[in-house]
C-alpha positions as CSV (number, residue, x, y, z in Angstrom):
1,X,-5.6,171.1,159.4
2,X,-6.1,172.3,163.0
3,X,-8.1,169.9,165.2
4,X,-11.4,172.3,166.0
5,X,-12.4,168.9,168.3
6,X,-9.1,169.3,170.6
7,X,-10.2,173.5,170.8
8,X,-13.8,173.1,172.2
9,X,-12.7,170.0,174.6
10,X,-10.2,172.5,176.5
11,X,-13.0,175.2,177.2
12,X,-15.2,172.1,178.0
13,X,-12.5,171.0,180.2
14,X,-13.1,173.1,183.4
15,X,-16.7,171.6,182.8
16,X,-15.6,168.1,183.2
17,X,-18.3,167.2,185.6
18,X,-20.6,167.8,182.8
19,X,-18.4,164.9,180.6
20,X,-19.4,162.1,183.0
21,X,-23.0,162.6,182.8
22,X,-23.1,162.1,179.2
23,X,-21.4,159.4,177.9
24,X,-17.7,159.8,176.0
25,X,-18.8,159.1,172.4
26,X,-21.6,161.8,172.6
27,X,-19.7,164.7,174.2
28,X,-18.0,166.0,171.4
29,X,-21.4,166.2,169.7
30,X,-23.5,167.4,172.6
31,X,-20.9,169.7,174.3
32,X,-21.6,172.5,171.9
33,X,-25.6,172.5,173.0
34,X,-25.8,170.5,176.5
35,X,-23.5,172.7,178.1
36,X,-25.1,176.3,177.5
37,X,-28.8,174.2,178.4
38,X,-29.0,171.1,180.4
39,X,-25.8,170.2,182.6
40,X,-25.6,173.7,184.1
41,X,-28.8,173.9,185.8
42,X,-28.8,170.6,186.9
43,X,-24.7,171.5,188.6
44,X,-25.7,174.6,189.7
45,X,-28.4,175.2,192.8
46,X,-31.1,175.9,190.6
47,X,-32.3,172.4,190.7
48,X,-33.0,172.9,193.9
49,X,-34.3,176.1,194.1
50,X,-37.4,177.6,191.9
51,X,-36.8,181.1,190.9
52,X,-40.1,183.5,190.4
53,X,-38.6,186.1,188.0
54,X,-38.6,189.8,188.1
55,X,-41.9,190.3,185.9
56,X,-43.7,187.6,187.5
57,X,-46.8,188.3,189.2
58,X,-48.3,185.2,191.6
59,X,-51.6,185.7,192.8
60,X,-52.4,182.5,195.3
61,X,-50.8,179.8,197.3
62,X,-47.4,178.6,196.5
63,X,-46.3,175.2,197.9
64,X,-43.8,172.7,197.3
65,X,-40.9,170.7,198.3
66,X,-38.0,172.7,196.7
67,X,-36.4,176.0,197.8
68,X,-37.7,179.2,196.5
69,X,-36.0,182.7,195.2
70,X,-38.5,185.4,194.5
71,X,-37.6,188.2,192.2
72,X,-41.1,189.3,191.6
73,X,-44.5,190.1,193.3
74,X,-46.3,187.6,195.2
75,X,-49.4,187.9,197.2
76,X,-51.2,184.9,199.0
77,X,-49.8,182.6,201.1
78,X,-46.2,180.8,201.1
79,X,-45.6,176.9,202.7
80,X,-42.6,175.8,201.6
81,X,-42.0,174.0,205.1
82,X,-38.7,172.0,204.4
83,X,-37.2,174.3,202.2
84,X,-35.8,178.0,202.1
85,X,-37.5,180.9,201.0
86,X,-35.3,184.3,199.8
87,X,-37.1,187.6,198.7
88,X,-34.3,189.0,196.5
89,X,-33.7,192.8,196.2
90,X,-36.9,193.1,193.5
91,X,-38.7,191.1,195.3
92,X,-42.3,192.4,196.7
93,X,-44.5,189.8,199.1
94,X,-47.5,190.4,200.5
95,X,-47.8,187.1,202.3
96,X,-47.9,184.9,205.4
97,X,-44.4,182.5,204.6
98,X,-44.4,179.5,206.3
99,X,-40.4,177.7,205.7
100,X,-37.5,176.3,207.3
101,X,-35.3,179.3,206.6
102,X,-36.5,183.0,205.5
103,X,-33.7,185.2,204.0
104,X,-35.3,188.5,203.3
105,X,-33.5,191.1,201.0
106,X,-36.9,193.1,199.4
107,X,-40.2,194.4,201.0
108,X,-42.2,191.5,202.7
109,X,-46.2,192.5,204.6
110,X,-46.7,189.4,206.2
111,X,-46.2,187.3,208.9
112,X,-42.8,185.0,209.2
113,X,-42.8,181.2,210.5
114,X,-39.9,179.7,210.1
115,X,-38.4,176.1,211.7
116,X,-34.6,177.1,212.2
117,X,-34.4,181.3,211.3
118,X,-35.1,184.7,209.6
119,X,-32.6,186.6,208.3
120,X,-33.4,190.4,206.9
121,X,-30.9,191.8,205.4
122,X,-30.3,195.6,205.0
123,X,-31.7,196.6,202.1
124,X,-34.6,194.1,203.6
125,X,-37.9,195.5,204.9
126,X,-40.5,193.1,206.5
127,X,-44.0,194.3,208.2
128,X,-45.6,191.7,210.1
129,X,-44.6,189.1,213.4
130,X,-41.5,186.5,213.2
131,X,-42.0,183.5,214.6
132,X,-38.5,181.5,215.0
133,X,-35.9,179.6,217.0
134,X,-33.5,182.2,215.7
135,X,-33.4,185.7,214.4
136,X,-30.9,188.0,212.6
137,X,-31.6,191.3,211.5
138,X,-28.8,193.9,209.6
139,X,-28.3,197.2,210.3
140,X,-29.9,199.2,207.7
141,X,-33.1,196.5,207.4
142,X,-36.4,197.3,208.7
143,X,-38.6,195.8,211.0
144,X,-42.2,196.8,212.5
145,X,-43.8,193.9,214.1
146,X,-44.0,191.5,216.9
147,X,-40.9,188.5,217.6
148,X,-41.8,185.3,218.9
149,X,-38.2,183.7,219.3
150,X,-39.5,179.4,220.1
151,X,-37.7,176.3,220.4
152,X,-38.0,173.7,218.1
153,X,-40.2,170.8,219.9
154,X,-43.3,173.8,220.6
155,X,-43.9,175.8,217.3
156,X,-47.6,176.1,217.7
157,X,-48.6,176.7,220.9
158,X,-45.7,179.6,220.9
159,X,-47.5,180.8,217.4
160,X,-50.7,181.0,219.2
161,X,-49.0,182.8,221.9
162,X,-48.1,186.0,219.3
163,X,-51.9,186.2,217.9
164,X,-52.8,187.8,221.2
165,X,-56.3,187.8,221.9
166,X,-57.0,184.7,219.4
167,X,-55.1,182.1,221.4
168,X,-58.4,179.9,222.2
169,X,-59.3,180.3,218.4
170,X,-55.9,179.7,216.9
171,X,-55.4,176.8,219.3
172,X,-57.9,174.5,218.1
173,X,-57.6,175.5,214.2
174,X,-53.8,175.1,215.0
175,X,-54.1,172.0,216.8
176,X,-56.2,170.4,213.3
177,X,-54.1,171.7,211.3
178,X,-51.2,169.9,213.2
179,X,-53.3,167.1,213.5
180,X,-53.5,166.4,209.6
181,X,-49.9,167.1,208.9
């Protein structure tokens, strides 16, 4: 009789760093469900990124401490300070987005803060002010709106700088906002 155990093990093979997180007795009898379920999100970036699907509608404030993928529609507000935030091709945000790094590949109203960079892509469309210590913007991608390009040591007085006529305003809201952070 064919061994069918020998069979699954060299499919499972190129998956090996699934092996060591479940211990050798068990694999043969786990590697037919663990595979397909647990060990490949946990090996793969989705661990570290939250994904908001294509059908999803989020109506609020998203926060967090992981990076985020949007597929679908969100309107609010975005802080995901640490982290990176990506508006994929479906993706429609009506939002201020507050992160480390902004990748934007769908239609975004809103205004950008990020810690390091933007990057809109050229299928990307974004409507609203970039604040940033860098910048990167495709051909094809569209842009209406204002860029404040800042170093890292001075992100808020250089935010209050883009609001215009609300810099006395900003700067003390700003200022206890920084304040409690």
């Amino acid at each position: 009789m064919w061994k069918p155990t020998n069979q699954p093990q060299s499919p499972a093979r190129p998956g090996e760093p699934e092996r060591p997180t479940t211990s050798t007795p068990s694999a043969p009898a786990m590697t037919a469900s663990e595979p397909v379920s647990a060990p490949r999100p946990v090996t793969t970036t989705t661990a570290d990124q939250a994904t908001i699907g294509k059908s999803l509608v989020i109506k609020g404030e998203v926060t967090g401490s992981e990076s985020l993928y949007i597929d679908g529609r969100v309107e609010g507000s975005i802080n995901l300070s640490g982290n990176r935030v990506t508006v994929g091709r479906n993706g429609v945000v009506s939002a201020n987005i507050n992160a480390r790094e902004i990748v934007v590949l769908g239609k975004v109203r809103g205004n950008l803060t990020a810690s390091d960079r933007v990057d809109i892509r050229s299928d990307g469309s974004l409507t609203g002010d970039v604040i940033a210590a860098r910048i990167s913007i495709e051909d094809g991608a569209f842009f209406k709106g204002g860029i404040d390009i800042r170093k890292g040591g001075q992100p808020q007085q250089q935010q209050q700088k883009a609001n215009g006529e609300e810099k006395a305003v900003a700067s003390e809201s700003t200022a206890a906002v920084g304040a409690r952070a």
